[in-house]
C-alpha positions, -999 to 999 in steps of 0.1 A, spaced: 662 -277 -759 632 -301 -756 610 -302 -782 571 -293 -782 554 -324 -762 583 -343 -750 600 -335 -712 634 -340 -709 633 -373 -686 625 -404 -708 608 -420 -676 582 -391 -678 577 -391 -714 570 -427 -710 543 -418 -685 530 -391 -714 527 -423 -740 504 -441 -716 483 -417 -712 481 -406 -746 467 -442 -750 438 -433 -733 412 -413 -746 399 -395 -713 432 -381 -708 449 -353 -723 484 -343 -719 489 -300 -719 519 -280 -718 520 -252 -706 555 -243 -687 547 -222 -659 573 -217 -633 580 -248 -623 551 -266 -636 560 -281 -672 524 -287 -675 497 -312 -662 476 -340 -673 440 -339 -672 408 -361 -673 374 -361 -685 362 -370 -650 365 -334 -640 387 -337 -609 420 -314 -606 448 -322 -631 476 -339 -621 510 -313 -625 540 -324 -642 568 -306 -629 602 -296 -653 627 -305 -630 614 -330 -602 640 -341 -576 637 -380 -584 623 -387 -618 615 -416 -616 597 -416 -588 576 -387 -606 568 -408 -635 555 -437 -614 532 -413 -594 520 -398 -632 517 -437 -638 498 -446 -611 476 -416 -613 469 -425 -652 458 -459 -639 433 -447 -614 419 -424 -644 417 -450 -671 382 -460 -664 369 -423 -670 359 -428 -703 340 -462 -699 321 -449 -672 311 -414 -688 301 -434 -715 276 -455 -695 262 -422 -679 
């Protein structure tokens, strides 16, 4: 069983840690069907889902990656507004 927080593919949780880094995104869980849960930003556009069982991984994590990267600004730029 996977504790509260983690997913069961280190590559993923790895993804979680960056983000958690930044302070416009927030990690939920929320397990519904096969949706583990979804990562959302301050910005106000749609939350990126973090499926339970993806079919590669890794691939997964480096598309949570790349979509923490575009979102890392959020905060900077809602703090100038």
């Amino acid at each position: 069983m996977v504790g509260r927080g983690r997913h069961q593919h280190n590559e993923i949780n790895a993804a979680f840690k960056e983000a958690r880094k930044i302070a416009s995104l927030t990690v939920v869980e929320s397990h519904n069907g096969h949706c583990w849960g979804w990562i959302e930003c301050i910005c106000g556009e749609e939350p990126q889902p973090v499926w339970c069982t993806p079919r590669n991984p890794g691939n997964h994590a480096k598309r949570l990656l790349r979509w923490i990267k575009n979102h890392s600004e959020c905060a900077k730029d809602e703090e100038r507004s």
